[in-house]
N, C-alpha and C positions, 0 to 999 in steps of 0.2 A: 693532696693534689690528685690523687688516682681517682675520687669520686669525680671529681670536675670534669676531668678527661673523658672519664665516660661518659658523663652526661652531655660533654657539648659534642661527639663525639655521633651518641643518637641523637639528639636533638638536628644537628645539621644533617644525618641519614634520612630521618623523619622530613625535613625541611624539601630535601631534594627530591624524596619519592613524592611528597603533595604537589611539587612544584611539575615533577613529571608526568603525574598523574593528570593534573590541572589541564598541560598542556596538547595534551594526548585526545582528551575530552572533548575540547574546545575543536582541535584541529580535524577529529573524526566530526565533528555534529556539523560543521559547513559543507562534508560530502557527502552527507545524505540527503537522497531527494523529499524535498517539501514538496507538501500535499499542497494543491492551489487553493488559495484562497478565497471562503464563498461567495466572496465580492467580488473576484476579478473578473473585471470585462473580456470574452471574448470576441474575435470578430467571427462576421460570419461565413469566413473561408476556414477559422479553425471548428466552430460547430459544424460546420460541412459536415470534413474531414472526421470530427469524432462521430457522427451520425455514421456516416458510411464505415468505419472501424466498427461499430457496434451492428451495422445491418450484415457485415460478414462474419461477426461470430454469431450470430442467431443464424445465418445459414448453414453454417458449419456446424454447431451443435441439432439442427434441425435433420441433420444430412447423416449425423452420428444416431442420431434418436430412429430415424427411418431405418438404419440399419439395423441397430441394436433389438425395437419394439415397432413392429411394422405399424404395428394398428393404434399407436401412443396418440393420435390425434383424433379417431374415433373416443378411445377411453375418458380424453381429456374434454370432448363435446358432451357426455353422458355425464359425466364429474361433473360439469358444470351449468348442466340442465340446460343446455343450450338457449342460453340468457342471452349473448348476442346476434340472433338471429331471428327470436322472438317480437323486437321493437320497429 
């Protein structure tokens, strides 16, 4: 009878870490934020809104570049053989 004991013994330790494990799993993966889906419609007070979120980090990174590399926008018209100005 001492093999038994042991064995139901892991067997029901085993049962309860999967069972906790399972649950731990499930309960973290609903508090993570999901990526939107490529389909979702939005309206267009939230594309505003993301437009304008996106036109002040281009001006802030634009604002860090002027400091950092004064002349990064001369460099970046010569880089690019001034192709939009050409047309």
């Amino acid at each position: 009878m001492d093999i038994f004991e042991f064995i139901l013994a892991l067997v029901s330790i085993v049962l309860g870490c999967v069972t906790l494990w399972i649950i731990v799993f499930y309960s973290r993966r609903e508090k993570r934020p999901r990526m939107p889906d490529p389909n979702t419609k939005y309206s267009l007070n939230q594309l505003s809104s993301m437009a304008e979120s996106l036109q002040d980090r281009i001006v802030t990174l634009e604002s860090i570049l002027d400091a950092e590399v004064p002349d990064w926008r001369e460099q970046n018209e010569q880089a690019t053989g001034n192709t939009s100005n050409q047309s």
